[in-house]
C-alpha positions in Angstrom: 3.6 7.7 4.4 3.9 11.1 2.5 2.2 12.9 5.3 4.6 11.8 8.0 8.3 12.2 5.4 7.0 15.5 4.5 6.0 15.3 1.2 2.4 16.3 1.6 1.2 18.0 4.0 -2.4 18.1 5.5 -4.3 20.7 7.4 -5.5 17.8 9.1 -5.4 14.3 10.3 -5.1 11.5 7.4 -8.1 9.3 9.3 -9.9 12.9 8.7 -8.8 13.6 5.7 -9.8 10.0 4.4 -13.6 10.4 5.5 -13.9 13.8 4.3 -12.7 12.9 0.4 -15.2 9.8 1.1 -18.5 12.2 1.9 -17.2 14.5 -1.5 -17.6 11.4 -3.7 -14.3 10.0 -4.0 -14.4 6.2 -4.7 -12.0 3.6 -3.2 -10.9 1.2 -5.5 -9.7 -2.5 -4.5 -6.4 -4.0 -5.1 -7.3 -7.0 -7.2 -5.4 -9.6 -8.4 -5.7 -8.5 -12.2 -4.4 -4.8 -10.7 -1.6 -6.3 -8.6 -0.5 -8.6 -11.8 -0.5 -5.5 -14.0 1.7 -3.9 -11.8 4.3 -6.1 -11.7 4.3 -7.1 -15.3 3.8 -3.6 -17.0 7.5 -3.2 -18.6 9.1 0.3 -18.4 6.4 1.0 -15.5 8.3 3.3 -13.2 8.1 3.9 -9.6 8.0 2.0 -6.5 5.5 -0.2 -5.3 2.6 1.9 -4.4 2.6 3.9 -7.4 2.8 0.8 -9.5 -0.5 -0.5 -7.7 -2.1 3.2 -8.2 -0.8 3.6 -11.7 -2.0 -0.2 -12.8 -5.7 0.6 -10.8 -5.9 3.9 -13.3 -5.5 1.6 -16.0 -7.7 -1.4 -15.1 -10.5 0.9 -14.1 -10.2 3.3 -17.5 -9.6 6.5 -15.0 -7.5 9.3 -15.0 -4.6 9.2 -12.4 -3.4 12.5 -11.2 0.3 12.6 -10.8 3.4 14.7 -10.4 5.9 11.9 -11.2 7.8 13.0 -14.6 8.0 9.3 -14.8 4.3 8.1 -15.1 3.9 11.3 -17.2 6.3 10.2 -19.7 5.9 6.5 -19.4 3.9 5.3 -23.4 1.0 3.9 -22.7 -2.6 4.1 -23.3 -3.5 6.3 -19.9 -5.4 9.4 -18.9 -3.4 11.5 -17.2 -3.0 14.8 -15.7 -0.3 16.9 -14.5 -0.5 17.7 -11.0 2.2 20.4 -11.2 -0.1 22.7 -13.5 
């Protein structure tokens, strides 16, 4: 969806993209229900849907979600994070 508004761009296809991240290691994590209940329960939690789900899956899973949204950065909770901006 941010590919095709604009937002991010990629020097290639998504579907191409997608595999390539996979054979460098990067792990796909499953919506479960105890990350799709933290979502919608986490008060203050900014963001629409999707970055509730990805911001809720850092936090079930202990790992550190990479973000530019001022939002999640400012957000108080007990999260890893790290600027994408720097």
């Amino acid at each position: 969806m941010l590919v095709k508004s604009g937002r991010l761009g990629l020097a290639m296809p998504t579907s191409e993209w997608h595999r390539g991240s996979l054979k460098l290691g990067i792990l796909e994590a499953p919506v479960t229900g105890q990350i799709g209940i933290l979502a919608e329960e986490s008060a203050g939690l900014p963001g629409d849907s999707a970055d509730r789900i990805i911001t809720a899956t850092a936090i079930v899973l202990n790992a550190t979600l990479l973000t530019a949204d001022q939002r999640i950065l400012n957000w108080p909770v007990n999260l890893t994070r790290f600027d994408a901006r720097d």
